[in-house]
N, C-alpha and C positions, 0 to 999 in steps of 0.2 A: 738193513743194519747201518748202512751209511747215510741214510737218510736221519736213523735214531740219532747216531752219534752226533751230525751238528746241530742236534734240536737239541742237545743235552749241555754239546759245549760253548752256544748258543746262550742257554738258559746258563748256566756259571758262569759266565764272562758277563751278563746283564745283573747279574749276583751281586760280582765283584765290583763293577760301577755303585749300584745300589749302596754298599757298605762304606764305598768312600766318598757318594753325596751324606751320606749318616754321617760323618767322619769329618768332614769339610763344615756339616755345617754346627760340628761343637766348636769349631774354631771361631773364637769372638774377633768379629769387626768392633770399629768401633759405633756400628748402631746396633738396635737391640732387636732379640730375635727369640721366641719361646723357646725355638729347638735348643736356645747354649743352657737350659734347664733339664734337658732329656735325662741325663743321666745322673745328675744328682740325687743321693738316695737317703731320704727319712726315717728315722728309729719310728715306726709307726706300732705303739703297742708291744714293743720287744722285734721286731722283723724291718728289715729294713726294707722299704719302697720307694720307688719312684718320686719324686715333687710330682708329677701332672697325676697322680694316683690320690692324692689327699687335698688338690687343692687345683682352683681355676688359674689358670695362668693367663695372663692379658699384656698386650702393650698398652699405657698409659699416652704416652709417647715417641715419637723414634729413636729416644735415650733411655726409655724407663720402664721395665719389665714392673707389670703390678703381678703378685701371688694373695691369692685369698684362697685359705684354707676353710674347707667346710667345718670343722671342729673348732670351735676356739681355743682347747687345750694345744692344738697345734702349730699356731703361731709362732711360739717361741723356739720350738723345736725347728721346724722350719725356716726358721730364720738362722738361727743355728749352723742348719745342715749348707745351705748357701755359702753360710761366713768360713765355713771347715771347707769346703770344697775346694777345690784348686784351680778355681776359674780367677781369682780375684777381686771376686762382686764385695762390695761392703753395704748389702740389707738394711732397709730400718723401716723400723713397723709405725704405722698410723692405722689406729684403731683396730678394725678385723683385715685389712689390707695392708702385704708389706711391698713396699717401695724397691727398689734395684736399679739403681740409678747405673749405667753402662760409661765408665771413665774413659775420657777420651786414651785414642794410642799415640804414643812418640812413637818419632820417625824410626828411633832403634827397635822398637818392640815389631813395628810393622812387619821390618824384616827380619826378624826371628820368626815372628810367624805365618811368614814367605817358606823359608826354610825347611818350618813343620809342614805348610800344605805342599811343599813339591817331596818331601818326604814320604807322605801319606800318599800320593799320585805315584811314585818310582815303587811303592809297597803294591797300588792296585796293579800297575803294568806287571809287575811281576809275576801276581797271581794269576794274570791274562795268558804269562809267558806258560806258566807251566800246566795249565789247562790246555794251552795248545801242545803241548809237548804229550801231555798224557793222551788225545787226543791222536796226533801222529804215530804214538808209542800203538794204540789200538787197533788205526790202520794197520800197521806191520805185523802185527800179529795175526790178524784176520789176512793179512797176503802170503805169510808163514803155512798158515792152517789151509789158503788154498780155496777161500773164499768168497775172496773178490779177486777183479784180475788185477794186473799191475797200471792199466790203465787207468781203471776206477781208484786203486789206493791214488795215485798223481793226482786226480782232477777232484779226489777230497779231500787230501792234504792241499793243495790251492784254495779249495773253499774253504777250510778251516784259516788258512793265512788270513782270506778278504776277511773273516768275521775277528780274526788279532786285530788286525791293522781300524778297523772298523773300531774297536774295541778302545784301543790306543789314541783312535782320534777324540772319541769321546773324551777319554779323561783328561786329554790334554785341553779341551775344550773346557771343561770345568774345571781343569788348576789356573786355567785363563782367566776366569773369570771372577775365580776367589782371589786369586792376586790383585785384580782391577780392584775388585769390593773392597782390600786388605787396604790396598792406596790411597783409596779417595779418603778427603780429611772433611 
Protein backbone atom coordinates (compact mmCIF):
# COMPACT_ATOMS: atom_id res chain seq x y z
CA UNK A 1 0.00 0.00 0.00
CA UNK A 2 2.70 2.39 0.90
CA UNK A 3 4.79 1.64 -1.62
CA UNK A 4 1.50 2.35 -4.14
CA UNK A 5 0.81 5.56 -2.60
CA UNK A 6 4.34 7.27 -3.37
CA UNK A 7 4.43 5.93 -6.85
CA UNK A 8 1.09 7.67 -7.22
CA UNK A 9 2.08 10.92 -5.43
CA UNK A 10 5.19 10.58 -7.18
CA UNK A 11 3.63 10.42 -10.52
CA UNK A 12 1.15 13.84 -9.54
CA UNK A 13 3.69 15.99 -8.40
CA UNK A 14 5.73 15.08 -11.87
CA UNK A 15 2.11 16.02 -13.33
CA UNK A 16 2.11 19.15 -11.65
CA UNK A 17 5.74 20.12 -12.97
CA UNK A 18 4.79 18.91 -16.48
CA UNK A 19 1.79 21.64 -16.52
CA UNK A 20 3.80 24.32 -15.53
CA UNK A 21 6.86 23.65 -17.93
CA UNK A 22 3.40 23.75 -20.50
CA UNK A 23 2.57 27.02 -18.72
CA UNK A 24 6.08 28.61 -18.64
CA UNK A 25 6.64 28.08 -21.95
CA UNK A 26 3.33 30.18 -23.20
CA UNK A 27 5.00 32.88 -21.55
CA UNK A 28 6.78 34.86 -24.54
CA UNK A 29 10.48 35.99 -24.08
CA UNK A 30 11.55 38.11 -26.11
CA UNK A 31 12.92 35.37 -28.82
CA UNK A 32 10.63 33.14 -30.58
CA UNK A 33 9.37 29.79 -29.76
CA UNK A 34 6.61 27.34 -31.49
CA UNK A 35 5.27 26.30 -28.17
CA UNK A 36 3.77 30.48 -27.62
CA UNK A 37 1.48 29.07 -30.78
CA UNK A 38 0.24 25.92 -28.69
CA UNK A 39 -2.77 27.24 -27.69
CA UNK A 40 -4.10 29.41 -30.12
CA UNK A 41 -7.33 28.12 -31.63
CA UNK A 42 -8.54 28.38 -35.48
CA UNK A 43 -12.36 28.50 -36.65
CA UNK A 44 -11.28 25.41 -38.85
CA UNK A 45 -14.59 24.61 -40.86
CA UNK A 46 -17.06 25.76 -38.00
CA UNK A 47 -14.75 24.02 -34.86
CA UNK A 48 -12.15 25.51 -33.46
CA UNK A 49 -8.56 23.87 -33.54
CA UNK A 50 -5.29 24.24 -32.60
CA UNK A 51 -2.70 26.47 -35.15
CA UNK A 52 -0.19 23.32 -35.11
CA UNK A 53 -3.42 21.20 -36.20
CA UNK A 54 -3.94 23.07 -39.80
CA UNK A 55 -0.60 24.41 -40.41
CA UNK A 56 3.53 23.80 -40.17
CA UNK A 57 4.96 26.04 -37.65
CA UNK A 58 8.71 26.84 -38.13
CA UNK A 59 11.21 29.48 -36.86
CA UNK A 60 12.36 31.53 -39.68
CA UNK A 61 14.52 33.13 -37.26
CA UNK A 62 15.32 33.57 -33.53
CA UNK A 63 12.78 36.63 -33.88
CA UNK A 64 10.27 35.09 -36.47
CA UNK A 65 7.96 32.36 -36.02
CA UNK A 66 6.94 31.34 -39.87
CA UNK A 67 3.09 29.32 -39.98
CA UNK A 68 2.17 27.74 -43.34
CA UNK A 69 -0.98 26.49 -43.46
CA UNK A 70 -1.64 23.39 -45.51
CA UNK A 71 -5.04 24.92 -47.01
CA UNK A 72 -4.75 28.05 -48.66
CA UNK A 73 -8.27 29.13 -47.64
CA UNK A 74 -6.68 29.09 -44.38
CA UNK A 75 -4.27 31.75 -44.46
CA UNK A 76 -6.41 34.47 -43.55
CA UNK A 77 -8.13 32.87 -40.97
CA UNK A 78 -5.08 31.88 -39.35
CA UNK A 79 -3.65 34.98 -39.50
CA UNK A 80 -6.74 36.25 -37.97
CA UNK A 81 -6.71 33.80 -35.15
CA UNK A 82 -2.94 35.04 -34.16
CA UNK A 83 -3.95 38.84 -34.50
CA UNK A 84 -7.38 37.97 -31.90
CA UNK A 85 -5.17 36.07 -29.56
CA UNK A 86 -3.97 37.67 -26.54
CA UNK A 87 -0.26 37.08 -27.04
CA UNK A 88 0.25 40.33 -28.94
CA UNK A 89 1.92 38.93 -32.11
CA UNK A 90 0.93 41.31 -35.19
CA UNK A 91 1.10 38.41 -38.25
CA UNK A 92 1.45 39.34 -41.90
CA UNK A 93 1.26 36.91 -44.66
CA UNK A 94 3.80 36.61 -47.69
CA UNK A 95 2.40 34.50 -50.15
CA UNK A 96 1.35 30.81 -48.57
CA UNK A 97 3.64 31.56 -45.42
CA UNK A 98 2.78 33.88 -42.61
CA UNK A 99 5.42 35.78 -40.88
CA UNK A 100 5.23 36.58 -36.80
CA UNK A 101 7.76 38.60 -36.15
CA UNK A 102 8.43 38.33 -31.96
CA UNK A 103 8.60 42.35 -30.65
CA UNK A 104 11.18 43.07 -28.55
CA UNK A 105 10.27 43.36 -24.35
CA UNK A 106 10.70 46.57 -22.21
CA UNK A 107 12.24 46.46 -19.22
CA UNK A 108 8.50 47.19 -17.60
CA UNK A 109 6.77 44.26 -19.55
CA UNK A 110 9.91 41.93 -18.50
CA UNK A 111 8.75 42.11 -15.08
CA UNK A 112 5.28 41.85 -15.35
CA UNK A 113 5.92 38.81 -16.72
CA UNK A 114 8.49 37.92 -13.87
CA UNK A 115 5.38 38.35 -11.91
CA UNK A 116 3.13 35.90 -13.98
CA UNK A 117 6.02 33.16 -14.14
CA UNK A 118 6.49 33.24 -10.14
CA UNK A 119 2.78 33.30 -9.98
CA UNK A 120 2.39 30.15 -12.21
CA UNK A 121 5.34 28.54 -9.89
CA UNK A 122 3.56 29.52 -6.25
CA UNK A 123 0.14 27.82 -8.28
CA UNK A 124 2.55 24.56 -9.01
CA UNK A 125 4.00 24.46 -5.20
CA UNK A 126 0.74 24.50 -4.09
CA UNK A 127 -0.60 21.68 -6.06
CA UNK A 128 2.61 19.92 -4.75
CA UNK A 129 1.44 21.00 -1.24
CA UNK A 130 -1.64 19.44 -1.37
CA UNK A 131 -0.90 16.13 -3.08
CA UNK A 132 1.30 15.83 -0.17
CA UNK A 133 -1.34 16.66 2.26
CA UNK A 134 -3.81 14.09 0.65
CA UNK A 135 -0.97 11.84 0.64
CA UNK A 136 -0.39 12.09 4.66
CA UNK A 137 -4.20 12.47 4.90
CA UNK A 138 -4.09 8.49 3.48
CA UNK A 139 -1.36 7.51 5.59
CA UNK A 140 -3.61 8.36 8.63
CA UNK A 141 -6.13 6.70 7.65
CA UNK A 142 -4.64 3.48 6.75
CA UNK A 143 -2.98 3.86 10.71
CA UNK A 144 -6.79 4.52 11.81
CA UNK A 145 -7.85 1.28 9.95
CA UNK A 146 -4.83 -0.47 11.76
CA UNK A 147 -2.88 -1.25 8.70
CA UNK A 148 0.31 -0.13 8.69
CA UNK A 149 2.15 0.52 11.97
CA UNK A 150 2.86 4.02 13.26
CA UNK A 151 6.34 3.36 12.35
CA UNK A 152 5.78 2.71 8.71
CA UNK A 153 2.97 5.86 8.64
CA UNK A 154 6.56 8.10 10.03
CA UNK A 155 9.08 6.95 7.56
CA UNK A 156 6.34 7.40 4.61
CA UNK A 157 5.16 10.54 5.57
CA UNK A 158 9.20 11.52 5.36
CA UNK A 159 9.37 10.03 2.15
CA UNK A 160 6.47 11.79 0.87
CA UNK A 161 8.21 15.06 2.37
CA UNK A 162 11.81 14.10 0.40
CA UNK A 163 9.50 13.72 -2.88
CA UNK A 164 7.59 17.73 -1.88
CA UNK A 165 10.84 19.14 -1.27
CA UNK A 166 12.31 17.35 -4.29
CA UNK A 167 9.35 18.58 -6.17
CA UNK A 168 9.78 22.23 -4.85
CA UNK A 169 13.35 22.23 -6.04
CA UNK A 170 12.51 21.55 -9.37
CA UNK A 171 10.10 24.28 -9.86
CA UNK A 172 12.08 26.62 -8.44
CA UNK A 173 14.72 25.57 -10.76
CA UNK A 174 12.59 26.26 -13.73
CA UNK A 175 11.17 29.88 -12.33
CA UNK A 176 15.05 30.35 -12.34
CA UNK A 177 15.56 29.94 -15.34
CA UNK A 178 12.45 31.57 -17.07
CA UNK A 179 13.30 34.64 -15.17
CA UNK A 180 17.04 34.45 -16.54
CA UNK A 181 15.44 33.83 -20.22
CA UNK A 182 12.69 36.75 -19.23
CA UNK A 183 16.00 39.11 -18.58
CA UNK A 184 18.27 38.63 -21.14
CA UNK A 185 17.74 41.44 -23.83
Amino acid sequence: MIPELKKTTEAKMQKSIEALKLDLAKVRTGRASTGILDHVMVDYYGSPVPVNQVANITLIDARTIGVQPWEKPMIGKVEKAIRDSDLGLNPSSQGEVIRVPMPALTEERRKELIKVVKHEGEGAKVAVRNLRRDANASLKDALKAKTISEDDERRAQDDVQKLTDKAVVEIDKLLAQKEQELMQI
